[in-house]
C-alpha positions in Angstrom: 60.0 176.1 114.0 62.8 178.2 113.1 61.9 181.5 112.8 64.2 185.0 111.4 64.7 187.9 114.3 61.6 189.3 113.5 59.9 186.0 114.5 58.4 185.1 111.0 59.2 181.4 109.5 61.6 180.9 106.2 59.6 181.1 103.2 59.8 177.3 101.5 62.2 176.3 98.6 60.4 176.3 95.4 60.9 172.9 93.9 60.3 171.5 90.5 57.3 168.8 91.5 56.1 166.1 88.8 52.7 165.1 90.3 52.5 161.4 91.1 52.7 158.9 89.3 49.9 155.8 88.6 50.8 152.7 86.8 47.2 152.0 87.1 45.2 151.5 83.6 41.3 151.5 83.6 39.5 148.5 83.7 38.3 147.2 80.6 36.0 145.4 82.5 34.7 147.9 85.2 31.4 150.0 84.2 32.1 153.8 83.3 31.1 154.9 86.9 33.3 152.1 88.3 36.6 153.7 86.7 35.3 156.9 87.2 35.3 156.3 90.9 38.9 154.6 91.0 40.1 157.8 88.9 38.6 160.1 91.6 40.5 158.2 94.1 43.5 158.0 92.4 42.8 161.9 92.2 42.3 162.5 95.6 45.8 160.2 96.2 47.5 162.8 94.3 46.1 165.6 95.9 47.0 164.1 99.5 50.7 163.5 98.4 50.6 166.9 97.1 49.3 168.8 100.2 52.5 166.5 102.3 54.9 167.9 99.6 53.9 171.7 100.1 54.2 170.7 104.2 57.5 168.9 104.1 59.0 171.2 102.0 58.0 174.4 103.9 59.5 172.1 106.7 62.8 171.6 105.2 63.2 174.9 104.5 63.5 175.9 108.1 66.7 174.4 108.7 69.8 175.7 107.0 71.1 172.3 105.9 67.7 171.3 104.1 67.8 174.5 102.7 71.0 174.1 101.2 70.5 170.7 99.7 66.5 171.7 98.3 68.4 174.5 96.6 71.6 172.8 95.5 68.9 170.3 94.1 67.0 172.2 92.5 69.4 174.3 91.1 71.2 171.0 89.7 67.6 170.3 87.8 66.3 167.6 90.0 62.7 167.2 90.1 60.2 165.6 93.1 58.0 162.7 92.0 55.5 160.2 94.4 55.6 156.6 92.8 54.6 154.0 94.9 55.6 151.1 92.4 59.4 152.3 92.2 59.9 152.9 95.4 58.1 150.2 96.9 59.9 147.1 94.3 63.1 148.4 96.3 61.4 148.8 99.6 62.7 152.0 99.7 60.3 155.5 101.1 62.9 157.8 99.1 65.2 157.2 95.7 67.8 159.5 94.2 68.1 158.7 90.7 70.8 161.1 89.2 70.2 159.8 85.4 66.8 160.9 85.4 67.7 163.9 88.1 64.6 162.5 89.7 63.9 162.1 93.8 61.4 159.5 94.0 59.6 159.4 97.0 56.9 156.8 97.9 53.4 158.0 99.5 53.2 159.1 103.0 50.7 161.2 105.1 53.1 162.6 107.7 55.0 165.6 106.1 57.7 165.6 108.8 59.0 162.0 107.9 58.6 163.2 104.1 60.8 166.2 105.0 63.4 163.8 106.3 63.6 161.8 103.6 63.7 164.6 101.0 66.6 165.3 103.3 68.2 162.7 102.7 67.4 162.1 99.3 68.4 165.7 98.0 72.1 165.2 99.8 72.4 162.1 97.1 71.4 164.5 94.4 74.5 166.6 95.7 76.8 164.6 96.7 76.3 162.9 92.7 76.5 166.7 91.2 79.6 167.2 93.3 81.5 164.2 93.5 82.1 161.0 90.8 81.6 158.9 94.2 79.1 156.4 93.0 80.5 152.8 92.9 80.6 151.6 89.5 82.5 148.5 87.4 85.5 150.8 87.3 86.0 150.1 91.3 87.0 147.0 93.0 83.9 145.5 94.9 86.0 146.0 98.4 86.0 149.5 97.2 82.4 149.9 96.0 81.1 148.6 99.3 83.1 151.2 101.4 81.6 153.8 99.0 78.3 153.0 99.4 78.7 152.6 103.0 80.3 156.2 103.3 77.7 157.7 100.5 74.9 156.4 103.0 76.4 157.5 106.1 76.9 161.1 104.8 73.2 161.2 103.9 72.3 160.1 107.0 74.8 162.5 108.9 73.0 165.7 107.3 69.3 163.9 107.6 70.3 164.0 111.1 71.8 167.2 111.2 68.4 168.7 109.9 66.6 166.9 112.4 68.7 168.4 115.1 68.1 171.9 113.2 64.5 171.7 113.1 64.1 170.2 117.2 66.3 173.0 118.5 66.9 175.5 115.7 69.5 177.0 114.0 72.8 175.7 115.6 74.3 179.0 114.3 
């Protein structure tokens, strides 16, 4: 845990959270107590992902580099949202989606891999804020690919960067 000189931790980020999301519709055919129940669960569902949200964030905000991308984020009007559905029909834990200024994470109950992936995530969000780097039809593919490719590796650079940060503190 990274910790100021008078030994207390970074207070967290404050990030714009959504909630999570549920495609799920009652069933017509389920009693009232039935649907009840499943809305309870879904409930408590929310309420878990919620908790690993507070966590990760708090987290993230130890290390200077997740710091810098949770606030560049936020400040850039990106907003945190758990959907299983979305992120799991691209088997992805973690999407950036910069027309919607949405990261979309999928379910998880350790907030330390969620932290990561925020990570990760939120260095999309700025690297589409900062740069026009996204492939797109106006690229040749050759050129598309290597942009991905590099758009990946510089979110995986700074996921691991904050990984090292938060193992052996601030490198500073």
């Amino acid at each position: 845990l990274i910790v100021d000189d008078a030994g207390r931790a970074r207070p967290s980020v404050s990030v714009d959270f959504i909630g999570t999301v549920s495609h799920e519709k009652p069933d017509p055919f389920a009693s009232a107590e039935k649907n009840q129940a499943r809305l309870k669960e879904i409930q408590k569902h929310a309420d878990s992902n919620k908790d690993v949200l507070e966590k990760a964030i708090f987290i993230l905000s130890q290390s200077p580099t997740g710091r810098s991308v949770l606030e560049e984020m936020t400040r850039e009007g990106y907003k945190i949202v758990f959907d299983d559905r979305r992120t799991g029909e691209r088997g992805a834990g973690g999407l950036c989606d910069p027309g919607d200024k949405m990261i979309i994470l999928r379910s998880h109950d350790n907030p330390e891999y969620v932290a990561l992936l925020i990570g990760h995530e939120a260095v999309h969000a700025v690297q589409n804020t900062r740069h026009d780097l996204f492939p797109s039809t106006r690229h040749r593919p050759e050129v598309g690919i290597k942009l991905s490719f590099a758009i990946e590796a510089d979110a995986y650079a700074q996921q691991t960067q904050i990984a090292l940060e938060l193992a052996y503190g601030d490198p500073l």
